[in-house]
mmCIF file of the N, C-alpha and C atoms, coordinates in Angstrom:
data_MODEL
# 
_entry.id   MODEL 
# 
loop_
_atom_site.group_PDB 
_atom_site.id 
_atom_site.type_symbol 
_atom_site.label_atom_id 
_atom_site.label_alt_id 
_atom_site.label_comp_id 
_atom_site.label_asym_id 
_atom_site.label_entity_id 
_atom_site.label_seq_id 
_atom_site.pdbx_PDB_ins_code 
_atom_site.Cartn_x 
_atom_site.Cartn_y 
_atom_site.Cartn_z 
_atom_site.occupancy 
_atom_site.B_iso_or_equiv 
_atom_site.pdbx_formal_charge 
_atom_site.auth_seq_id 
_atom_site.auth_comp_id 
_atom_site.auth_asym_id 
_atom_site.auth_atom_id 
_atom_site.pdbx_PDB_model_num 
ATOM 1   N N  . UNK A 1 1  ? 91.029  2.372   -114.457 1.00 0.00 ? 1  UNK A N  1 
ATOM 2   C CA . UNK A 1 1  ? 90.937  0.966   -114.772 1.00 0.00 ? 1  UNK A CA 1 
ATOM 3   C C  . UNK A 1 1  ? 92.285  0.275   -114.542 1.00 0.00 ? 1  UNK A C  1 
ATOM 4   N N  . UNK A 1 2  ? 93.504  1.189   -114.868 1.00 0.00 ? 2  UNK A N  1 
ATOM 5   C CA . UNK A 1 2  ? 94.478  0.300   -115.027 1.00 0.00 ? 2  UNK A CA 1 
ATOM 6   C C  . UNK A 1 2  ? 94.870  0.172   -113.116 1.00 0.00 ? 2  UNK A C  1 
ATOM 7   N N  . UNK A 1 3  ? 94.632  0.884   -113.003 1.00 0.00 ? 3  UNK A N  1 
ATOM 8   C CA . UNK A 1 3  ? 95.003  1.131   -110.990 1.00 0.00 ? 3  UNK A CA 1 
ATOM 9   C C  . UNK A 1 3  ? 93.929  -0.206  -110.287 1.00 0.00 ? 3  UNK A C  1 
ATOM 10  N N  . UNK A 1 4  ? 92.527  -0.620  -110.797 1.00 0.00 ? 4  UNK A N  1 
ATOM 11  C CA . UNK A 1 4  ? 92.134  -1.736  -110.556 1.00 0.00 ? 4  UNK A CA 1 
ATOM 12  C C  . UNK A 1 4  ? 92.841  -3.095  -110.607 1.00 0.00 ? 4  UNK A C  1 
ATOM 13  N N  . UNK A 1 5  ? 93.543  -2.991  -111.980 1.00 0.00 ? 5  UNK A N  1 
ATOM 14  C CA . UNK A 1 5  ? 94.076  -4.292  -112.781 1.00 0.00 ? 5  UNK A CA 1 
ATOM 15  C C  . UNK A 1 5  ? 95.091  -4.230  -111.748 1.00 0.00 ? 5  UNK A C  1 
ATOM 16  N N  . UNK A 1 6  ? 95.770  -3.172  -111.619 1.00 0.00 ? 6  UNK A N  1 
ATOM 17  C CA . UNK A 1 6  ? 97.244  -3.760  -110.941 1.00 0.00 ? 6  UNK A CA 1 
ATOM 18  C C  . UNK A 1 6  ? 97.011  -3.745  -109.601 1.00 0.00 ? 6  UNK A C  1 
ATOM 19  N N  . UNK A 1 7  ? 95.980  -3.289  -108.557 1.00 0.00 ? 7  UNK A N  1 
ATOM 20  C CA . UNK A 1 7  ? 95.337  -3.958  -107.252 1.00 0.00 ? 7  UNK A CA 1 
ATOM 21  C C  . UNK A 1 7  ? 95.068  -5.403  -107.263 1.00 0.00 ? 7  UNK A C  1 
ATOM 22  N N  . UNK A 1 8  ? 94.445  -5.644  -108.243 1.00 0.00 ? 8  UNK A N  1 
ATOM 23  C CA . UNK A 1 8  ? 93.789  -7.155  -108.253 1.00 0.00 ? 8  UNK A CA 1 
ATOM 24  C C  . UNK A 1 8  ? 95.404  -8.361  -108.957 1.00 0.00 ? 8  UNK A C  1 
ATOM 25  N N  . UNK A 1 9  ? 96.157  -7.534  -109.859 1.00 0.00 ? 9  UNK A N  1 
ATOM 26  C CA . UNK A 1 9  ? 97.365  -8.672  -109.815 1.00 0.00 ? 9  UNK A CA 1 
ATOM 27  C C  . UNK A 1 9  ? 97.719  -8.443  -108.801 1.00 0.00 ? 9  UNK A C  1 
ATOM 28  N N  . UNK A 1 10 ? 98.759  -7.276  -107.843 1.00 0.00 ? 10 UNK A N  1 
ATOM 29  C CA . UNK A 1 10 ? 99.215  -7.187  -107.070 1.00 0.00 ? 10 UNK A CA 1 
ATOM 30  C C  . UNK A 1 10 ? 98.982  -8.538  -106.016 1.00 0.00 ? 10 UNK A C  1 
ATOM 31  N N  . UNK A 1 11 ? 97.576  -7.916  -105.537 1.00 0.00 ? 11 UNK A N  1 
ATOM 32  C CA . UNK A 1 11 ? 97.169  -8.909  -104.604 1.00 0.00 ? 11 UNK A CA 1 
ATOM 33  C C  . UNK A 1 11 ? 96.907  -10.652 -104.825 1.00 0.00 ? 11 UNK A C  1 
ATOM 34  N N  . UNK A 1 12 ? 96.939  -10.731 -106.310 1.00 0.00 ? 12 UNK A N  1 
ATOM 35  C CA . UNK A 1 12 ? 97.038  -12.018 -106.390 1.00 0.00 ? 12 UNK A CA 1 
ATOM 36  C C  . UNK A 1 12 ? 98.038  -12.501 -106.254 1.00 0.00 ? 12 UNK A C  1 
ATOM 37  N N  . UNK A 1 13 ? 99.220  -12.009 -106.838 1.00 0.00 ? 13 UNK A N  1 
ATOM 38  C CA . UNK A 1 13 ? 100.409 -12.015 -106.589 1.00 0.00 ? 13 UNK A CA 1 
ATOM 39  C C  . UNK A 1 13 ? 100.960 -12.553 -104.876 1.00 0.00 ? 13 UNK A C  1 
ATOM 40  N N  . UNK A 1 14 ? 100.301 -11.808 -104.327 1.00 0.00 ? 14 UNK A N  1 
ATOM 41  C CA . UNK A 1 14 ? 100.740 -11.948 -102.578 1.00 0.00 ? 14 UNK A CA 1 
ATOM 42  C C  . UNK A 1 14 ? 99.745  -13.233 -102.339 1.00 0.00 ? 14 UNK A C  1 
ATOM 43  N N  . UNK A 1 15 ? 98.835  -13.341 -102.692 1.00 0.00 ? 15 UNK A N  1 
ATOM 44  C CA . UNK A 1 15 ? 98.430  -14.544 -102.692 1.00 0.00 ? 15 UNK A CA 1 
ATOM 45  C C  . UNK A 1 15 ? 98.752  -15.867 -102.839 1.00 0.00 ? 15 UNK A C  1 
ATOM 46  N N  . UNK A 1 16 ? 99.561  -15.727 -104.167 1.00 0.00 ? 16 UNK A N  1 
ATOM 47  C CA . UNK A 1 16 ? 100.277 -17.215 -104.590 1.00 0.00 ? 16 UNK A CA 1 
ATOM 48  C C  . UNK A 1 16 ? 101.267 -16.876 -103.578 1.00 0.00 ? 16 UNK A C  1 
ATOM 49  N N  . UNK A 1 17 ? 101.966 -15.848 -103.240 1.00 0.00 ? 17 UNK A N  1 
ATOM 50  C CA . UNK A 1 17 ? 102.918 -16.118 -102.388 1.00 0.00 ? 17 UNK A CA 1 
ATOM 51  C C  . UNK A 1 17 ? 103.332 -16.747 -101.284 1.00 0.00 ? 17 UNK A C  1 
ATOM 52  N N  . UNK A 1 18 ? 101.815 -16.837 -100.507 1.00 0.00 ? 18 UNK A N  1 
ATOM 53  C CA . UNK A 1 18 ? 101.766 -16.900 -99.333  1.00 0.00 ? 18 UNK A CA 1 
ATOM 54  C C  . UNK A 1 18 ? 100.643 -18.513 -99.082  1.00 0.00 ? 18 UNK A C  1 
ATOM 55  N N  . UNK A 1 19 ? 99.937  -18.641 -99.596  1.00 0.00 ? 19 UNK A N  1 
ATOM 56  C CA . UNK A 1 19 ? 98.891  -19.638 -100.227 1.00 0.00 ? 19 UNK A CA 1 
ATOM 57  C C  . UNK A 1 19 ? 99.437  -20.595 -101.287 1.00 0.00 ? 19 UNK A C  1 
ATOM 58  N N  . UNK A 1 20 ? 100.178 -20.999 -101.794 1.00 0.00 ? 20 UNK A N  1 
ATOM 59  C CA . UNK A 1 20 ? 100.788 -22.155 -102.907 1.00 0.00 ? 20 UNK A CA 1 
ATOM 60  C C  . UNK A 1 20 ? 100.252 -23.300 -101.783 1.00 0.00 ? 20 UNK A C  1 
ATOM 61  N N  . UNK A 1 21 ? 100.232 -24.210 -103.136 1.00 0.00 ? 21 UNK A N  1 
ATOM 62  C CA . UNK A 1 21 ? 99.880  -25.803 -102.390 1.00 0.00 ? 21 UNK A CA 1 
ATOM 63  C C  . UNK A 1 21 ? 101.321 -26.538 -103.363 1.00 0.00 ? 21 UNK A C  1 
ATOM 64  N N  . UNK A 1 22 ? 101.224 -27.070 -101.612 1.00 0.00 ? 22 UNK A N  1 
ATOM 65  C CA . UNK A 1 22 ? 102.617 -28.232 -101.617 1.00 0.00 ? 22 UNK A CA 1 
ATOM 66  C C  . UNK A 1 22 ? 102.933 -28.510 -102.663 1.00 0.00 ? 22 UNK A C  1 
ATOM 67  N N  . UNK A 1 23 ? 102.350 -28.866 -103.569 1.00 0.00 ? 23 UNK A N  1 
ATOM 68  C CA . UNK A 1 23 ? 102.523 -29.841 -105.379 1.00 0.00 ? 23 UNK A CA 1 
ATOM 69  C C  . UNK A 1 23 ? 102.683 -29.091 -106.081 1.00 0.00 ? 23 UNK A C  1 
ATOM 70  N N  . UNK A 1 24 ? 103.413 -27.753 -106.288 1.00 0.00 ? 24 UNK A N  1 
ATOM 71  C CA . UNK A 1 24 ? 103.541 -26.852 -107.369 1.00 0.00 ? 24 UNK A CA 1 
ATOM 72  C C  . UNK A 1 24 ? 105.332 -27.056 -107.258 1.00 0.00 ? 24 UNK A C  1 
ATOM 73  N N  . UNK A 1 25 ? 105.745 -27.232 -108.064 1.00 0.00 ? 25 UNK A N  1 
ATOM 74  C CA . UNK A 1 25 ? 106.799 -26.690 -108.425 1.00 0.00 ? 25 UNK A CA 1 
ATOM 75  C C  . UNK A 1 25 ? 107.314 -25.146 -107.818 1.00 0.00 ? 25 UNK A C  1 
ATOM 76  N N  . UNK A 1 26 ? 108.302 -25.289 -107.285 1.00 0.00 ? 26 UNK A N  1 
ATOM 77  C CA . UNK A 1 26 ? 109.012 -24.052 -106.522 1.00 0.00 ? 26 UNK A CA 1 
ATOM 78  C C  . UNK A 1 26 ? 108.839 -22.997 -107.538 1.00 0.00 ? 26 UNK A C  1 
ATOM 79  N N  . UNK A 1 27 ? 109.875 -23.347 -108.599 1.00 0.00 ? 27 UNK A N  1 
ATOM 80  C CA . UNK A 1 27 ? 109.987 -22.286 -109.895 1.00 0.00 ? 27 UNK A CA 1 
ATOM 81  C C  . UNK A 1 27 ? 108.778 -21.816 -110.595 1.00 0.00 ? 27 UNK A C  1 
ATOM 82  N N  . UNK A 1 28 ? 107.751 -22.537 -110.378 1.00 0.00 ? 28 UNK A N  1 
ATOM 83  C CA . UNK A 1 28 ? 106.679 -22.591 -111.289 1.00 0.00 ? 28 UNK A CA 1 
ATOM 84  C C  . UNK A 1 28 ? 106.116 -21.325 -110.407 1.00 0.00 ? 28 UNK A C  1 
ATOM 85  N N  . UNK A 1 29 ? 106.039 -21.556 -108.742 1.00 0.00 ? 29 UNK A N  1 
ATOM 86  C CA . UNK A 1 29 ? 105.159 -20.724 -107.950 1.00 0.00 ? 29 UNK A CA 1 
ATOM 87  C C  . UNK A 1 29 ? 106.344 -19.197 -108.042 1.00 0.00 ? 29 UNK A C  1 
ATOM 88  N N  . UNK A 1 30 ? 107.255 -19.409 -107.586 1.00 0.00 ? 30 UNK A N  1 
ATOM 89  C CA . UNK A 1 30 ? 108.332 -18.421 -107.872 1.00 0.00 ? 30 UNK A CA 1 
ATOM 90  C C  . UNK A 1 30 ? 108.071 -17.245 -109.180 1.00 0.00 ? 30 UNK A C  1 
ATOM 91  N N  . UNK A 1 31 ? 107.340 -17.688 -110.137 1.00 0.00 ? 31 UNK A N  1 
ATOM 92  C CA . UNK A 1 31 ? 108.005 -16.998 -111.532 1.00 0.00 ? 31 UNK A CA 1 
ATOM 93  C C  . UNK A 1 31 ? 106.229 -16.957 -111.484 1.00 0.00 ? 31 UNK A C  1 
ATOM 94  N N  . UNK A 1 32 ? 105.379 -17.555 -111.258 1.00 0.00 ? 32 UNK A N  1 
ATOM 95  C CA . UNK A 1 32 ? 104.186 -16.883 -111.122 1.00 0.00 ? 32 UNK A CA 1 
ATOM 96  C C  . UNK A 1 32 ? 103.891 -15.535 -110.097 1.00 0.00 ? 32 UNK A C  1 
ATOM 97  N N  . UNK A 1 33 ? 104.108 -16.138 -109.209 1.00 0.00 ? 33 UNK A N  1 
ATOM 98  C CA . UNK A 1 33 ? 104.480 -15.078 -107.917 1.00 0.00 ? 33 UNK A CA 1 
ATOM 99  C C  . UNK A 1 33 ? 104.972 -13.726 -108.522 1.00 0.00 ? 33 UNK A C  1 
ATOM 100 N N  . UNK A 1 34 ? 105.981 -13.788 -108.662 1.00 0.00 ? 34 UNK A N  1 
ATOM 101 C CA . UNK A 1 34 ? 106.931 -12.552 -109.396 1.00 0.00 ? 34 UNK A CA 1 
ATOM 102 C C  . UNK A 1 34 ? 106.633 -12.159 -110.708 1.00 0.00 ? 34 UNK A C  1 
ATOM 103 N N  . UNK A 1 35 ? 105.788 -13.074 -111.531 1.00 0.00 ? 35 UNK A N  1 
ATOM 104 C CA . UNK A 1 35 ? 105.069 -12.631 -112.667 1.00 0.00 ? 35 UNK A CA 1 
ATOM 105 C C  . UNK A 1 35 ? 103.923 -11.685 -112.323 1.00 0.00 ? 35 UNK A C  1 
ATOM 106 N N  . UNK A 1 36 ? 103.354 -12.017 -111.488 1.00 0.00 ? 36 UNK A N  1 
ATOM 107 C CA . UNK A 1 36 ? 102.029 -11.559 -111.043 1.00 0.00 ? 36 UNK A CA 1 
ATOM 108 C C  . UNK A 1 36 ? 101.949 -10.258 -110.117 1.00 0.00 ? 36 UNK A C  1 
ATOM 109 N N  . UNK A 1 37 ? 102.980 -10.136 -109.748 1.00 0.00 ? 37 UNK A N  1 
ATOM 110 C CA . UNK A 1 37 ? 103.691 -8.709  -108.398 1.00 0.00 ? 37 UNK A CA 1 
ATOM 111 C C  . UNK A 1 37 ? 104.266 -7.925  -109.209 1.00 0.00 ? 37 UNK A C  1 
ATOM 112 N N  . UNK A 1 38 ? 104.899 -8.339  -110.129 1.00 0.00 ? 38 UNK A N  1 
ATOM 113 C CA . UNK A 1 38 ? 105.280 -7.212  -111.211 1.00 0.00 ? 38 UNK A CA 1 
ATOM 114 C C  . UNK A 1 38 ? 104.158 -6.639  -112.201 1.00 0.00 ? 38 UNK A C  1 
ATOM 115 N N  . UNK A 1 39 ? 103.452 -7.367  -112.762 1.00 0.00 ? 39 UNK A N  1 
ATOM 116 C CA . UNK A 1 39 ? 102.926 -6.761  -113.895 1.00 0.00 ? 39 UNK A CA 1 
ATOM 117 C C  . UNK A 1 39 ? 101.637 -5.352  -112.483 1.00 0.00 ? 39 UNK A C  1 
ATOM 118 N N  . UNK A 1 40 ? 101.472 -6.676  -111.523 1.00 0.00 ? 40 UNK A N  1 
ATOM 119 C CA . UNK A 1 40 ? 100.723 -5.294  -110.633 1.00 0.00 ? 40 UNK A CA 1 
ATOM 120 C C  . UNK A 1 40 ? 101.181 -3.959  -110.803 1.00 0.00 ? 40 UNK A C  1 
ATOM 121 N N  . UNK A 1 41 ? 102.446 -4.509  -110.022 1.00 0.00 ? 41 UNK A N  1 
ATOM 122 C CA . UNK A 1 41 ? 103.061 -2.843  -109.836 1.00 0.00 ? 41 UNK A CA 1 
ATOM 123 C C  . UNK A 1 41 ? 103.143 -2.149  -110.975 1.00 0.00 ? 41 UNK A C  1 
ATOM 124 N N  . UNK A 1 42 ? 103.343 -2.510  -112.120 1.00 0.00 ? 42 UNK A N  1 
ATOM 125 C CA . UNK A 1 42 ? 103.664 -1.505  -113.647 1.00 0.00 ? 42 UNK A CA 1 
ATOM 126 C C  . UNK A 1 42 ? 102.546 -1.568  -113.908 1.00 0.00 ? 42 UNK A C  1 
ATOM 127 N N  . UNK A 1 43 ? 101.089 -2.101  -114.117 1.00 0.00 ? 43 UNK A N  1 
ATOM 128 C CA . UNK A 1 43 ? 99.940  -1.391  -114.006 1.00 0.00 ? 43 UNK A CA 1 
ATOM 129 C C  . UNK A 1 43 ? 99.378  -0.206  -112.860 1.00 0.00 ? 43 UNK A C  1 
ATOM 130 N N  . UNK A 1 44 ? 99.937  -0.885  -111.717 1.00 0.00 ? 44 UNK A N  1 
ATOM 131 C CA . UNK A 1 44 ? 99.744  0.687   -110.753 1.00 0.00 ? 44 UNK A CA 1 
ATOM 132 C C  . UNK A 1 44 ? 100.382 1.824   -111.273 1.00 0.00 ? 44 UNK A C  1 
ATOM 133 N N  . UNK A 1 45 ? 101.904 1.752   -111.401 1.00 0.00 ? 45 UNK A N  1 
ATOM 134 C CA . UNK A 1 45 ? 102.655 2.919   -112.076 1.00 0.00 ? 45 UNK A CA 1 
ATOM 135 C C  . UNK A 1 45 ? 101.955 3.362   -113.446 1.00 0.00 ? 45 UNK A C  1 
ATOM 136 N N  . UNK A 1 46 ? 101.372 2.685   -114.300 1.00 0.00 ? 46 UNK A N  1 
ATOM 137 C CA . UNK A 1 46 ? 100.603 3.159   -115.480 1.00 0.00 ? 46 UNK A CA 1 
ATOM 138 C C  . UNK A 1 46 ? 99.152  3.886   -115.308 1.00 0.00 ? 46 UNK A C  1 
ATOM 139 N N  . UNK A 1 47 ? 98.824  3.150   -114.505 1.00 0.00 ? 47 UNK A N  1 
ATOM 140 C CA . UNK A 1 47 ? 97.473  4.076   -113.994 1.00 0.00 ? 47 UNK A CA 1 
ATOM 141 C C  . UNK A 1 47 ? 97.714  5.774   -113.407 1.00 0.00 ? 47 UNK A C  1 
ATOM 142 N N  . UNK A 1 48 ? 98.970  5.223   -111.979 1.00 0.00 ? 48 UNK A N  1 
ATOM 143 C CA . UNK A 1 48 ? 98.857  6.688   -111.152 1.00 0.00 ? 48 UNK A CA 1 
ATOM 144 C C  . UNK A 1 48 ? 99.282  7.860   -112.551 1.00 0.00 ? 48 UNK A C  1 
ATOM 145 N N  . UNK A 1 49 ? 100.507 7.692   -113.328 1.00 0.00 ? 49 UNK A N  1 
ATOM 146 C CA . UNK A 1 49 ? 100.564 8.618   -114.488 1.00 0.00 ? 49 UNK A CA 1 
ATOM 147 C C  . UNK A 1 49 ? 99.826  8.827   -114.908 1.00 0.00 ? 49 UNK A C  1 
ATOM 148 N N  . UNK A 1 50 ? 98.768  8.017   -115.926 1.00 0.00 ? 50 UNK A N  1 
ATOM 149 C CA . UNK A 1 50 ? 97.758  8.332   -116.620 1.00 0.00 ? 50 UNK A CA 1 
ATOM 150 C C  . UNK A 1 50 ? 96.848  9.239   -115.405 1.00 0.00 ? 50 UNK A C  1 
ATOM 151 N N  . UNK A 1 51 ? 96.483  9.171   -114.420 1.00 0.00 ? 51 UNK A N  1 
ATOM 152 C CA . UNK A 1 51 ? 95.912  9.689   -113.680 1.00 0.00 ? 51 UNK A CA 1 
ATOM 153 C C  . UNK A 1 51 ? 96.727  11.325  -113.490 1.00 0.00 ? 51 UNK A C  1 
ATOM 154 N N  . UNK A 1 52 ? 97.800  11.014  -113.106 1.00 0.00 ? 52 UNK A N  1 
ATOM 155 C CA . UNK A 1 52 ? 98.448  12.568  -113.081 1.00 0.00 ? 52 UNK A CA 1 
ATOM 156 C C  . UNK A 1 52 ? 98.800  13.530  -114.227 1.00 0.00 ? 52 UNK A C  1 
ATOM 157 N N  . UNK A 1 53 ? 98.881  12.555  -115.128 1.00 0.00 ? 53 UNK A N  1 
ATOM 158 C CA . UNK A 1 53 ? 98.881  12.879  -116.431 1.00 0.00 ? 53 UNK A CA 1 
ATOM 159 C C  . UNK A 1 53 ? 97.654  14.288  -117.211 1.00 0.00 ? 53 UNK A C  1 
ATOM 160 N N  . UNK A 1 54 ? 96.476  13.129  -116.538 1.00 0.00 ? 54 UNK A N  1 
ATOM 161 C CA . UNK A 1 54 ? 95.434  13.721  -117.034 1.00 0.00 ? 54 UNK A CA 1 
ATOM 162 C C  . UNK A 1 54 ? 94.676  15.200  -115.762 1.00 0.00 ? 54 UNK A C  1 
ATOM 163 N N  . UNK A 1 55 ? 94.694  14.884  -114.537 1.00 0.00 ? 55 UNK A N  1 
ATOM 164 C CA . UNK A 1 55 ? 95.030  16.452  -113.820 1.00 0.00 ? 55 UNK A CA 1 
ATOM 165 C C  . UNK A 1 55 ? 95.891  17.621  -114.637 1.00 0.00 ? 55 UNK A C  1 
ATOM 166 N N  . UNK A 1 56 ? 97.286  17.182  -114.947 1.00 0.00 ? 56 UNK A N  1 
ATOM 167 C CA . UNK A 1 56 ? 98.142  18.168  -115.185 1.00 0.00 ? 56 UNK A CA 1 
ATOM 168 C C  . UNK A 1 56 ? 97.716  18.894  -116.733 1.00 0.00 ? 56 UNK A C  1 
ATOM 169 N N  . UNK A 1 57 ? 96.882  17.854  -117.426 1.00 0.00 ? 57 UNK A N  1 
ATOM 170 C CA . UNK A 1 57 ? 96.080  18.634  -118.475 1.00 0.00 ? 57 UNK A CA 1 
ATOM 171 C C  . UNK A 1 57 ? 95.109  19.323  -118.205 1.00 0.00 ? 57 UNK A C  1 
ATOM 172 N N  . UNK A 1 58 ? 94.285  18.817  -117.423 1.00 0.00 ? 58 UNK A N  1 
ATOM 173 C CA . UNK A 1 58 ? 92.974  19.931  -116.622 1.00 0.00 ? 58 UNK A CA 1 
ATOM 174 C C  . UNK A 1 58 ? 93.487  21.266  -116.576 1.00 0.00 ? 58 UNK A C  1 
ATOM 175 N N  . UNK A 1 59 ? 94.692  21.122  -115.294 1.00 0.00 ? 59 UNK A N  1 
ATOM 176 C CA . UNK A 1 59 ? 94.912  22.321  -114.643 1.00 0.00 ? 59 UNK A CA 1 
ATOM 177 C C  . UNK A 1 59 ? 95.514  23.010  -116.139 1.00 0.00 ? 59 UNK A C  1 
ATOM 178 N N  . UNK A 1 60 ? 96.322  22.711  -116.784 1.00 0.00 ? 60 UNK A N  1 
ATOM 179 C CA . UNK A 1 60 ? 96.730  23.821  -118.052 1.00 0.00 ? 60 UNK A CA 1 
ATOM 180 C C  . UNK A 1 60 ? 95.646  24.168  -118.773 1.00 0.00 ? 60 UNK A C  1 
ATOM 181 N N  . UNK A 1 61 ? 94.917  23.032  -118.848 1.00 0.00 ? 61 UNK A N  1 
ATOM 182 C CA . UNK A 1 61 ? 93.311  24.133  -119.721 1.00 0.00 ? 61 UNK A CA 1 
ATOM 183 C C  . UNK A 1 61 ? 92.994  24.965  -119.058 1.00 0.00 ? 61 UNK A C  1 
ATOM 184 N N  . UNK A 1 62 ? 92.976  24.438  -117.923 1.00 0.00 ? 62 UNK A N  1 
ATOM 185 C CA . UNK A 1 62 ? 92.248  25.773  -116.995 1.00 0.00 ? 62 UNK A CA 1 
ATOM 186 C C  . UNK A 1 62 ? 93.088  27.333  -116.949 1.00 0.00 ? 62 UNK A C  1 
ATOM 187 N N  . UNK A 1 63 ? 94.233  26.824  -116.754 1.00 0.00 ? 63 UNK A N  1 
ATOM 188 C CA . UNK A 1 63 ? 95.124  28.073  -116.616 1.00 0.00 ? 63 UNK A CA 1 
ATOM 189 C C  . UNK A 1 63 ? 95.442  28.801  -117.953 1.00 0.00 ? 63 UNK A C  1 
ATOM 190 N N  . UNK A 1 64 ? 95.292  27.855  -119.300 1.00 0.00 ? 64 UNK A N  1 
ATOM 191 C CA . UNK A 1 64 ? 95.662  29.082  -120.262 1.00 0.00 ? 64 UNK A CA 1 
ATOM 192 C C  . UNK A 1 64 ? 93.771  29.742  -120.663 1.00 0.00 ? 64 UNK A C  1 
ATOM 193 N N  . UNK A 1 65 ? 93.032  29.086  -120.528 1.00 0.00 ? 65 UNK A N  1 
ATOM 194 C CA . UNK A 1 65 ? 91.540  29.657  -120.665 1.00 0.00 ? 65 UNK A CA 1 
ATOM 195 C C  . UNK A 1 65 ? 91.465  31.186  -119.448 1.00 0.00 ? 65 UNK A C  1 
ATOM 196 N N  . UNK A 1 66 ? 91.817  30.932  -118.449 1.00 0.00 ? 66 UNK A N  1 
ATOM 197 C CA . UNK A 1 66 ? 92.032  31.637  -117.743 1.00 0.00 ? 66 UNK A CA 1 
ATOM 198 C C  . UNK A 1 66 ? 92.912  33.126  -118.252 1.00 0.00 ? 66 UNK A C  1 
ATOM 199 N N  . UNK A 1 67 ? 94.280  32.942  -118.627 1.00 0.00 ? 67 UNK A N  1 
ATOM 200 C CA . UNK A 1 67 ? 95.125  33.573  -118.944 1.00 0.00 ? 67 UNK A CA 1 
ATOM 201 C C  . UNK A 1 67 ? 94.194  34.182  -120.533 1.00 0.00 ? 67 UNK A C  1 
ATOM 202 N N  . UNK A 1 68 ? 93.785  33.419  -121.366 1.00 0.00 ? 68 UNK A N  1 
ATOM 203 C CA . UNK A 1 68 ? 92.827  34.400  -121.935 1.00 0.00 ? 68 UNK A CA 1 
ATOM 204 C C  . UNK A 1 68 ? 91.624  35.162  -121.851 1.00 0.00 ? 68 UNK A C  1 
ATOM 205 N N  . UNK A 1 69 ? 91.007  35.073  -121.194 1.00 0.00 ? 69 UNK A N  1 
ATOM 206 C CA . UNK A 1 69 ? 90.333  35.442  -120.465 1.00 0.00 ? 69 UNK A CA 1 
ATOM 207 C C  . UNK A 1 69 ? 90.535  37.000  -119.717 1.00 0.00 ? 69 UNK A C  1 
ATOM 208 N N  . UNK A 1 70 ? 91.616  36.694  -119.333 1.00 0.00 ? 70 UNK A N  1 
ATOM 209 C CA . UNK A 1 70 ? 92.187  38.346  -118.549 1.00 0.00 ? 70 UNK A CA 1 
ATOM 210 C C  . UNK A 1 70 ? 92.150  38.693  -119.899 1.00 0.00 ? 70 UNK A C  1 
ATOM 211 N N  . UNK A 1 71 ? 92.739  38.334  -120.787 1.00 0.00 ? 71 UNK A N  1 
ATOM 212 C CA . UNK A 1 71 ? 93.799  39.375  -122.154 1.00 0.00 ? 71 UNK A CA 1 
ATOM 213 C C  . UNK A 1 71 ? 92.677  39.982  -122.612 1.00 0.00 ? 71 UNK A C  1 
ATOM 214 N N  . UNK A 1 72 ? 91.312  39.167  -122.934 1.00 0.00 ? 72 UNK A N  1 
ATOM 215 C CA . UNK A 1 72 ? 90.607  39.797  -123.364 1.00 0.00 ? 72 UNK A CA 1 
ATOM 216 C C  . UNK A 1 72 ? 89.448  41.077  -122.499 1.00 0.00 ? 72 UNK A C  1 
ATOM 217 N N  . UNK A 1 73 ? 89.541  40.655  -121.300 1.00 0.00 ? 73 UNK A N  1 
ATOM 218 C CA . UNK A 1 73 ? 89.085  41.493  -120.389 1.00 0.00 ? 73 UNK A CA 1 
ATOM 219 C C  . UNK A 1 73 ? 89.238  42.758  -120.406 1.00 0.00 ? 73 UNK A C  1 
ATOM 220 N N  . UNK A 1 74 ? 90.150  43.003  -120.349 1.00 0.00 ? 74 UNK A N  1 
ATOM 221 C CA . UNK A 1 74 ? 90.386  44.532  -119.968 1.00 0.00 ? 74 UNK A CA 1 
ATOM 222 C C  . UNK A 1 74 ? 90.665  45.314  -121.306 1.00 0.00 ? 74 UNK A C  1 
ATOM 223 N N  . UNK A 1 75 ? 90.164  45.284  -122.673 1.00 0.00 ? 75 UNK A N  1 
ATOM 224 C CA . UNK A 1 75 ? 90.213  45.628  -123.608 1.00 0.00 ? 75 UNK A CA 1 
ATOM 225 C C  . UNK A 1 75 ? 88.483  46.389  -123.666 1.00 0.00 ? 75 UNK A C  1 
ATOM 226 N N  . UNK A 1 76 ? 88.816  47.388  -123.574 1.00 0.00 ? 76 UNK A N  1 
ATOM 227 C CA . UNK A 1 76 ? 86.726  48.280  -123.477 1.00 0.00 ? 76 UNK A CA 1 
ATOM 228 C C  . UNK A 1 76 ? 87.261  49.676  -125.029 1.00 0.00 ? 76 UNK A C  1 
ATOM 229 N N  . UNK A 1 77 ? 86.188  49.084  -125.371 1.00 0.00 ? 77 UNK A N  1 
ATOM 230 C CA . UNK A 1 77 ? 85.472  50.391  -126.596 1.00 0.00 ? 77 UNK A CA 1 
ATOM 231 C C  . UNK A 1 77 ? 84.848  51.488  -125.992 1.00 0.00 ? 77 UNK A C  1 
ATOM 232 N N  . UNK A 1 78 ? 85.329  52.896  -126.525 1.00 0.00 ? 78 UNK A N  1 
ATOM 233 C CA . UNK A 1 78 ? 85.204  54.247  -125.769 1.00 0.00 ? 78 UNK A CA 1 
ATOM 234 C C  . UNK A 1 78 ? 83.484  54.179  -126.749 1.00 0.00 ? 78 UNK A C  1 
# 
């Protein structure tokens, strides 16, 4: 979700950038512009973590389930 949010500011962002109408205030389009390109990007950066974040928990479940798994394996009653 958050990798959506910061596609859709991002690109709005480049939008006002490039698209402003004549009658806006420079600063106004400026600090929207750059309001709007930033919060993108730190929602992209919040997403891709949360995203890698949550792989790098997978793979350790997987690997210590795994790692028990052997331990108990090779333990046999005569």
């Amino acid at each position: 979700m958050a990798l959506a949010i910061g596609f859709l500011l991002l690109l709005l962002g480049i939008v006002t950038f490039f698209a402003w109408l004549p009658i806006t205030f420079y600063f106004l389009q400026g600090l929207t512009t750059f309001s709007l390109i930033f919060w993108g990007m730190l929602a992209l950066l919040l997403g891709y973590s949360e995203r890698k974040a949550k792989r790098e928990f997978a793979r350790a479940v997987n690997d210590q389930a795994s790692d028990q798994s052997e331990e108990i394996a090779p333990t046999e009653t005569v």
